[in-house]
GURO-339244 format. One record per residue (C-alpha): residue number from 0; x, y, z; residue in one letter. Coordinates in steps of 0.001 Angstrom, whole numbers. Example, Ala and Ser with C-alpha at 12.3 -4.5 7.8 and 13.67 -1.06 7.14 Angstrom:
<nodes>
NODE  pos        x        y        z  code
NODE    0    12300    -4500     7800     A
NODE    1    13670    -1060     7140     S
</nodes>
This chain:
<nodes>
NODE  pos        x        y        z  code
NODE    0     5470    10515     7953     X
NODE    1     2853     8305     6062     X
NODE    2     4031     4672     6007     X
NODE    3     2322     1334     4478     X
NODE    4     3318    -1793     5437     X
NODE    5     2233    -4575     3643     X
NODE    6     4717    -7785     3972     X
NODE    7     3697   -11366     2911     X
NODE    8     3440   -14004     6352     X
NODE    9     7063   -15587     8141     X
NODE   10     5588   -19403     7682     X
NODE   11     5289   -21132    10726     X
NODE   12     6107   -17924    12865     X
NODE   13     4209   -14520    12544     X
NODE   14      858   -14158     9810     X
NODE   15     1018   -11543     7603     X
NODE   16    -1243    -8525    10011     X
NODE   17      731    -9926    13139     X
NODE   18     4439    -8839    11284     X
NODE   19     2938    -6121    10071     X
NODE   20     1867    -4673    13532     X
NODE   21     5522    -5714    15035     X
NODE   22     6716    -3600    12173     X
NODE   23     4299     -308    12758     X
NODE   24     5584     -988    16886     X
NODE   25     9229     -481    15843     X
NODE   26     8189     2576    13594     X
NODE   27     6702     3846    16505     X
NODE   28     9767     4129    18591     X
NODE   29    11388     6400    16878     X
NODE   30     8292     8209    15321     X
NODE   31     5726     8314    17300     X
NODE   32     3812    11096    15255     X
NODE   33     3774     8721    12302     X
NODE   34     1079     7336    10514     X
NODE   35     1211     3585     9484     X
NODE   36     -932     1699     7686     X
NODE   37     -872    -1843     7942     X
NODE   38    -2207    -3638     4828     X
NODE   39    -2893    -7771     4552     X
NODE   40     -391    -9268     1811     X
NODE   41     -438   -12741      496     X
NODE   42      563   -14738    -2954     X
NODE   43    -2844   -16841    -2787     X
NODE   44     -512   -19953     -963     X
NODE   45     -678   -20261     2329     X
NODE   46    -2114   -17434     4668     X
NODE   47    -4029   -15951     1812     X
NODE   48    -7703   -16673     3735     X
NODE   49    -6267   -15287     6703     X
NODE   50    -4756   -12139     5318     X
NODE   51    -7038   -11111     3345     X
NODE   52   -10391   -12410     5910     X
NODE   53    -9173    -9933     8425     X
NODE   54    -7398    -7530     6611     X
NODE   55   -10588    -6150     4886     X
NODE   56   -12977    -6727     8162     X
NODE   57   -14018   -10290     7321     X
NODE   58   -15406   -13316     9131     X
NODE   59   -13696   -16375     9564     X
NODE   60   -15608   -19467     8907     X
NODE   61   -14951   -23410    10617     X
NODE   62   -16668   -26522     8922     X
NODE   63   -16115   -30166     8913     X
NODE   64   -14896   -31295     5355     X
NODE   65   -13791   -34860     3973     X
NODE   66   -10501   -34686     4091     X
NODE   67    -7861   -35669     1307     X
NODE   68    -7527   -39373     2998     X
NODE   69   -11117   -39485     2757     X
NODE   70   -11177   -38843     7089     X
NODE   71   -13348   -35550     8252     X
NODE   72   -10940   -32846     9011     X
NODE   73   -11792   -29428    10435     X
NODE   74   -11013   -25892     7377     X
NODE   75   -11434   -22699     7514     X
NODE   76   -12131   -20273     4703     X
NODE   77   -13184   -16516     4915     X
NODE   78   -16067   -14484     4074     X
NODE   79   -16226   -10907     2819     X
NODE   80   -20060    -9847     3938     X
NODE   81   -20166    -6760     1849     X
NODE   82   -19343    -8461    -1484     X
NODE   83   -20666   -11820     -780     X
NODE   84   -17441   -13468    -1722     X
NODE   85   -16002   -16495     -179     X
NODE   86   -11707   -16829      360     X
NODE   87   -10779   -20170     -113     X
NODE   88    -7452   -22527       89     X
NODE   89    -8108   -25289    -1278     X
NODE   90    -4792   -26649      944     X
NODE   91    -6918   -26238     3453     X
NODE   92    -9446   -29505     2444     X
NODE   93    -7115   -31745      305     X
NODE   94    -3533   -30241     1319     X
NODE   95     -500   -32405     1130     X
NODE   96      259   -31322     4998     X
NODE   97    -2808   -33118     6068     X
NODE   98    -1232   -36572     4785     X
NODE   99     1157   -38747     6471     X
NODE  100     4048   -38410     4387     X
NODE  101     3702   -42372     4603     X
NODE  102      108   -42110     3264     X
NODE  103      820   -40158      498     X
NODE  104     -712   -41050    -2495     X
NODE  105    -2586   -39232    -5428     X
NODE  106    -4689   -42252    -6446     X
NODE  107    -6977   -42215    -3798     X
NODE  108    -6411   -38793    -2076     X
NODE  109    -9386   -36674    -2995     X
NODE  110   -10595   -32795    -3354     X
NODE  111   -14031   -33500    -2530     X
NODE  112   -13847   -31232      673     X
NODE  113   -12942   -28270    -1244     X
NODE  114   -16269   -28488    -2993     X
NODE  115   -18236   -28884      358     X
NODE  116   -16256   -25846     1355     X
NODE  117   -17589   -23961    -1969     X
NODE  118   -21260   -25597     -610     X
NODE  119   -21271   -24059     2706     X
NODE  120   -19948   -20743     1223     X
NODE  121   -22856   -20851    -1622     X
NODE  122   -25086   -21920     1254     X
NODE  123   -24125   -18300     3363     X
NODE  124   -25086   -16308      419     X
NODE  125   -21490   -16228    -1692     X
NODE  126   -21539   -15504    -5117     X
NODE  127   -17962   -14658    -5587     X
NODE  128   -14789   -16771    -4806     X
NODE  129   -11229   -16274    -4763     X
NODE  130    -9496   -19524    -4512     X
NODE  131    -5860   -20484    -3473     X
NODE  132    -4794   -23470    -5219     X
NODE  133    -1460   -24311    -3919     X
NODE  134       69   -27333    -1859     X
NODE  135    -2583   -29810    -2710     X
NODE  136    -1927   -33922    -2052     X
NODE  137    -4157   -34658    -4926     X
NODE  138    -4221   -35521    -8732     X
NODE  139    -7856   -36226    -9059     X
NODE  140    -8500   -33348   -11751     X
NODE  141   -11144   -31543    -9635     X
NODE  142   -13239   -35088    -9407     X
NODE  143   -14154   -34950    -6024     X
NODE  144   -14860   -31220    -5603     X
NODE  145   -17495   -31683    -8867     X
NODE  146   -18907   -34458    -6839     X
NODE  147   -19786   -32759    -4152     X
NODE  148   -20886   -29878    -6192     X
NODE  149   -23649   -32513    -7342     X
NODE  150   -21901   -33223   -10845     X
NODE  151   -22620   -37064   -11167     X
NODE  152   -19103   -38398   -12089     X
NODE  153   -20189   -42474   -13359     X
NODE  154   -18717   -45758   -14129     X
NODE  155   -19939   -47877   -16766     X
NODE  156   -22552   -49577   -14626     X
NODE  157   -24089   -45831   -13974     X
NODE  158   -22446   -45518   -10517     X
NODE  159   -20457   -42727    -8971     X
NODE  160   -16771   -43626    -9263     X
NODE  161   -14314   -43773    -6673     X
NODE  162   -12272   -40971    -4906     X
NODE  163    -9223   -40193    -6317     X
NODE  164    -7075   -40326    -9612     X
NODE  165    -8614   -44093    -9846     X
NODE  166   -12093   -42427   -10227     X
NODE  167   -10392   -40994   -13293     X
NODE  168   -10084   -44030   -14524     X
NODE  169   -13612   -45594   -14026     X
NODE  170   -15114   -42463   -15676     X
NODE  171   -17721   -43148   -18481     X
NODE  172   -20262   -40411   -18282     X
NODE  173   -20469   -37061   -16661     X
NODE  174   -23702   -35597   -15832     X
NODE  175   -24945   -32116   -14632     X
NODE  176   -28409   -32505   -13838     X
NODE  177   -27865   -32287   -10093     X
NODE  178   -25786   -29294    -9971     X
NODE  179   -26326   -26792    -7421     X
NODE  180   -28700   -24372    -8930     X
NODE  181   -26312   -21808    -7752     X
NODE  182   -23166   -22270    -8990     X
NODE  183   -24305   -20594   -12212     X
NODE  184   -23772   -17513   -10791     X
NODE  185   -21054   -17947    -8861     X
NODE  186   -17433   -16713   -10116     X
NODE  187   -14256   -17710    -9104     X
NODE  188   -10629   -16260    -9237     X
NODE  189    -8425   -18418    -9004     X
NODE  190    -5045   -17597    -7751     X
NODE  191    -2477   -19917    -9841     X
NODE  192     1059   -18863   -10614     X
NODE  193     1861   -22076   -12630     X
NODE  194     1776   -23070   -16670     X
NODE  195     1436   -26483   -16751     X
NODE  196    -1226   -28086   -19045     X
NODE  197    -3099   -30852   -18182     X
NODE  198    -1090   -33771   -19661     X
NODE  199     1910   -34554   -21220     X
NODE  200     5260   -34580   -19855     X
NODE  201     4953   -31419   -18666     X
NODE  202     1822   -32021   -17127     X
NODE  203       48   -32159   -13466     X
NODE  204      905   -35814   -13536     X
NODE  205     4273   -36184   -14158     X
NODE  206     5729   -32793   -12656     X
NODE  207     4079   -33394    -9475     X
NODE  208     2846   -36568    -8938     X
NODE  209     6560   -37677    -7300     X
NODE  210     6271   -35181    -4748     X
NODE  211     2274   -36881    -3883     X
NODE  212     3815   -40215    -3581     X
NODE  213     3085   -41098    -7469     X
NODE  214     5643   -44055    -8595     X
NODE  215     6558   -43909   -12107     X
NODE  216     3719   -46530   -12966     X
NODE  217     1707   -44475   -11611     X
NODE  218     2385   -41529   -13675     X
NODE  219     2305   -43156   -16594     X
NODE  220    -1662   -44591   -15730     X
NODE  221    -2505   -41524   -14332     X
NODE  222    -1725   -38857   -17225     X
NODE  223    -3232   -41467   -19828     X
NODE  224    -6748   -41540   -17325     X
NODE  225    -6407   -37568   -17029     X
NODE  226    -6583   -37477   -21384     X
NODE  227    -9259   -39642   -20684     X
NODE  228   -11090   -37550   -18606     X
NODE  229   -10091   -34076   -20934     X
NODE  230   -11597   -35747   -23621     X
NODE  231   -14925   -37212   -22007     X
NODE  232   -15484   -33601   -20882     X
NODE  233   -14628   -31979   -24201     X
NODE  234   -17372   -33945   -25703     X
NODE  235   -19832   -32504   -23198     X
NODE  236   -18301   -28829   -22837     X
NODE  237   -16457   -26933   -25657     X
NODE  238   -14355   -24944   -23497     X
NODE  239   -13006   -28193   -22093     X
NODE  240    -8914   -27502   -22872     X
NODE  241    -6400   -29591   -21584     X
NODE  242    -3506   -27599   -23612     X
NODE  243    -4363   -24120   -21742     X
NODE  244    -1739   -23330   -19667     X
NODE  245    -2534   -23772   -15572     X
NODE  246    -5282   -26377   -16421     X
NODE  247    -2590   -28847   -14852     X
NODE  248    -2305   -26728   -11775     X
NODE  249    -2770   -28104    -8283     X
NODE  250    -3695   -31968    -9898     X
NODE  251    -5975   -30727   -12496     X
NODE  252    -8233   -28368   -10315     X
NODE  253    -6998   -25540   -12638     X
NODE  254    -8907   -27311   -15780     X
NODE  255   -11908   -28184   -13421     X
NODE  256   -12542   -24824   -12895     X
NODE  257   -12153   -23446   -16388     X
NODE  258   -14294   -26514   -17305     X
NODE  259   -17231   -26588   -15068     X
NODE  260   -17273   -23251   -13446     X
NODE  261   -16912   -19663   -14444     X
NODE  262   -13395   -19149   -13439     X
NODE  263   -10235   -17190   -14598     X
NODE  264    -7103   -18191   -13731     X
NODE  265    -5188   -15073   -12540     X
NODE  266    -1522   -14639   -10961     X
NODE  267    -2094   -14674    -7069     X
NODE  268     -416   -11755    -5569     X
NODE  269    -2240   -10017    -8370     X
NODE  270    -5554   -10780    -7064     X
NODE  271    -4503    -9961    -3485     X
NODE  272    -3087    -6266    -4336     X
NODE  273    -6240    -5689    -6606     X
NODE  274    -8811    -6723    -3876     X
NODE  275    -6776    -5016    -1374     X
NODE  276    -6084    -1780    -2981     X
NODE  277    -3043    -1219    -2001     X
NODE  278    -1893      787    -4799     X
NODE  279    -4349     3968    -3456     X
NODE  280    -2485     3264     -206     X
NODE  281     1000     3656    -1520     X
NODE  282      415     6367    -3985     X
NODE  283     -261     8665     -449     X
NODE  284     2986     6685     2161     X
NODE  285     6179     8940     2267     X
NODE  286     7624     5084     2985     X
NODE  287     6358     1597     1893     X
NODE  288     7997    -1585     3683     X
NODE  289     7890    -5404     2376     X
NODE  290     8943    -8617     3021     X
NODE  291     8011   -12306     3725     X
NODE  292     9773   -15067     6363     X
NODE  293    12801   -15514     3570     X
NODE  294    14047   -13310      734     X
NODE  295    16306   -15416    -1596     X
NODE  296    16328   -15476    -5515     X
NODE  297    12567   -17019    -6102     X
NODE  298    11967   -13534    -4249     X
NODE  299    11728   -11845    -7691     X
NODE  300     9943   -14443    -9497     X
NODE  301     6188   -12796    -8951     X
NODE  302     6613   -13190    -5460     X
NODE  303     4345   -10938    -2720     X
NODE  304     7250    -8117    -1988     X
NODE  305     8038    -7680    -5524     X
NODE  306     4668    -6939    -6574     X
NODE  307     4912    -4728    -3636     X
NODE  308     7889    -3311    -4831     X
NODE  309     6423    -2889    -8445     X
NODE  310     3660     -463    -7256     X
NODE  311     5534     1351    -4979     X
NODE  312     8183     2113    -8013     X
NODE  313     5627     3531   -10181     X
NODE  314     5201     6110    -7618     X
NODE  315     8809     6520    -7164     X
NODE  316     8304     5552    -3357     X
NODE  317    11046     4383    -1011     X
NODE  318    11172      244     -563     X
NODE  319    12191    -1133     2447     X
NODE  320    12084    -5069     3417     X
NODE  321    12865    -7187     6786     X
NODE  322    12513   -11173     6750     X
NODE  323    13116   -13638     8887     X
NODE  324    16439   -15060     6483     X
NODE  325    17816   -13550     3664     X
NODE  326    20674   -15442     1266     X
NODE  327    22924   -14196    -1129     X
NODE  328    20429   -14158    -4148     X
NODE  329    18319   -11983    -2205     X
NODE  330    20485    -8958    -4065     X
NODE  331    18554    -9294    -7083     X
NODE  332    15692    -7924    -5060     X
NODE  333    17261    -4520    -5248     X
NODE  334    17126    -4574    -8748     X
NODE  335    13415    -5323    -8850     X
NODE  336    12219    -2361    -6700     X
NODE  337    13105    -3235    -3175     X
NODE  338    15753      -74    -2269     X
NODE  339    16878    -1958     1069     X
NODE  340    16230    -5335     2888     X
NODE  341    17423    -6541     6455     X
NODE  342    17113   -10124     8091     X
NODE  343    15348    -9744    11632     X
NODE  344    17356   -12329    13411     X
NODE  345    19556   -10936    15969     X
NODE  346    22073   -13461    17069     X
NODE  347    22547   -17471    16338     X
NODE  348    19632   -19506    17216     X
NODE  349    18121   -22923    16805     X
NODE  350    15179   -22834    13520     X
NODE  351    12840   -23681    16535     X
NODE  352    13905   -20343    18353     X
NODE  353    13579   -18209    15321     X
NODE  354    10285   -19476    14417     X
NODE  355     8855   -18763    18213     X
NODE  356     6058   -16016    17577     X
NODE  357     7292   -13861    20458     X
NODE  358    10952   -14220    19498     X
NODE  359     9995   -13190    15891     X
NODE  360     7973   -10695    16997     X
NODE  361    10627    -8399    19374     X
NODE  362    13179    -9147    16386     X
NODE  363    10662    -7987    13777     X
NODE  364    10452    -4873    16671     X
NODE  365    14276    -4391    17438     X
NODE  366    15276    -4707    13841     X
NODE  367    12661    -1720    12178     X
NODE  368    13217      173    15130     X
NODE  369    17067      609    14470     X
NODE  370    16560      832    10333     X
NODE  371    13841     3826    11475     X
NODE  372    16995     5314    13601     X
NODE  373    19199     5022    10669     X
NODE  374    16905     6894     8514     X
NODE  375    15654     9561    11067     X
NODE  376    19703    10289    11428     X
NODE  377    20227    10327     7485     X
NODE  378    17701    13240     6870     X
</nodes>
């Protein structure tokens, strides 16, 4: 029996390769002659450098980075030798989990880490980046990662403005004489799964500056300094567009991209199954098994296992999927490809106990094992 198992990370518990290889153990146990192959699966949020770093034989990277508070915090992205391309979250440098929820706020948090990140990777020899945009603390509209790119981001008096949104605000003149030579031929794909423009009331601003500690003053200020800053850059850069849909992603970082970089904003679990092949994979499995740490009714809204689930259909494969929780909307899933899905946990625990690595782990094992029983006696 040929079986792929590709399911998305249980956050806070097991990554993404380590389920996976709890899942091929329980195969195992009740066929040992099988062959299982265990792909990396991500959405381009969180775990998205791991997976796909050491899923395709990559090398971690560690560097010092200004953090979103402005503080030096340790990130880690991944590099893919072979293709010279860097994997990058930029949660990772200006991430709303490394601010004090008491600290929070998006008019001086700043992104200018990610850009050293995109530096050190440029630095290595990359030429190619896939970047994870999700779960940032900022609203800055790329300033800071520019900056340390070596745009020069001025004030009126001809000095660099200040981190965060307020740096928005100060901003006269953007220059780009001091631009890493290289970035001209770098590309980037980056993974965004969200429509919001720049500005406006559906913008970066004002649909997620509350959760960044933005007041409603400070919505208001900051969505007029963001049209600001759209327009300043239109003057300099024609395909400067505020109205195309994801420039308002993670705090404006979408725009920056399309702005001052060659980027494409692409859906993230596409860019994962693409670099990852996993459709040649499946098109050979007898079996294909999905999942991720909860299957509920965003499951089906673009989420890892569906896209899973969408491939594996167009082969007419067998789905199976195990997470960590699973609610009543989880039944839509069967309608979107996945044939069967099981929750893992095995009796009532604390969220502490289910989240322990080697409790996840033996009911990851306990749980495939006995589905793999089910189906051996069903044949």
């Amino acid at each position: 029996m040929n079986v792929v198992v590709a399911i998305d990370s249980l956050k806070g518990s097991l990554s993404s390769l380590e389920a996976g290889k709890a899942i091929q153990r329980g195969i195992e146990l009740v066929y040992p002659e099988a062959e299982v192959k265990v792909r990396p699966l991500a959405d381009g949020g969180e775990g998205t450098v791991e997976a796909l770093t050491l899923g395709m034989g990559g090398q971690l990277q560690s560097i010092e980075v200004t953090g979103p508070l402005g503080n030096k915090v340790m990130a880690q992205y991944g590099i893919l030798p072979e293709s010279k391309t860097a994997i990058v979250e930029m949660a990772a440098a200006a991430g709303i989990t490394l601010v004090p929820e008491n600290k929070r706020n998006p008019l001086y948090t700043t992104t200018y880490g990610v850009g050293e990140i995109l530096l050190d990777a440029i630095g290595k020899g990359c030429r190619h980046f896939i970047i994870g945009i999700g779960g940032s603390a900022t609203n800055d509209g790329g300033l800071g990662m520019l900056q340390a790119l070596g745009y020069d981001m001025l004030d009126d008096r001809g000095e660099p403005v200040s981190f965060g949104a307020v740096g928005l605000k100060e901003l006269r003149q953007i220059g780009d004489e001091h631009v890493v030579p290289e970035l001209k031929e770098c590309t980037f794909r980056i993974a965004c799964d969200v429509n919001n423009p720049l500005c406006g009331e559906k913008g970066c601003s004002a649909i997620y500056g509350p959760q960044k500690g933005a007041t409603p003053g400070d919505i208001e200020q900051m969505d007029r300094w963001m049209a600001q800053y759209a327009a300043l850059a239109k003057d300099k850069y024609a395909k400067a567009e505020a109205a195309t849909p994801g420039a308002g992603a993670a705090g404006g970082m979408g725009f920056a991209f399309l702005t001052f970089t060659n980027a494409a904003l692409e859906s993230g679990i596409g860019i994962v199954l693409a670099e990852t092949r996993l459709e040649d994979y499946i098109a050979e499995a007898d079996l294909v098994i999905t999942g991720e740490g909860r299957l509920d009714g965003q499951t089906v809204m673009g989420k890892a296992p569906i896209g899973v689930a969408g491939i594996a259909k167009k082969y007419n494969k067998p789905v199976i999927a195990f997470a960590g929780c699973v609610i009543p909307e989880a039944k839509a899933c069967n309608d979107h490809g996945i044939d069967a899905y099981f929750p893992i946990l095995r009796q009532i625990v604390t969220l502490e106990e289910a989240l322990d690595p080697q409790n996840a782990r033996q009911n990851m094992i306990d749980t495939v094992e006995q589905a793999m029983r089910l189906m051996k006696i069903s044949k």
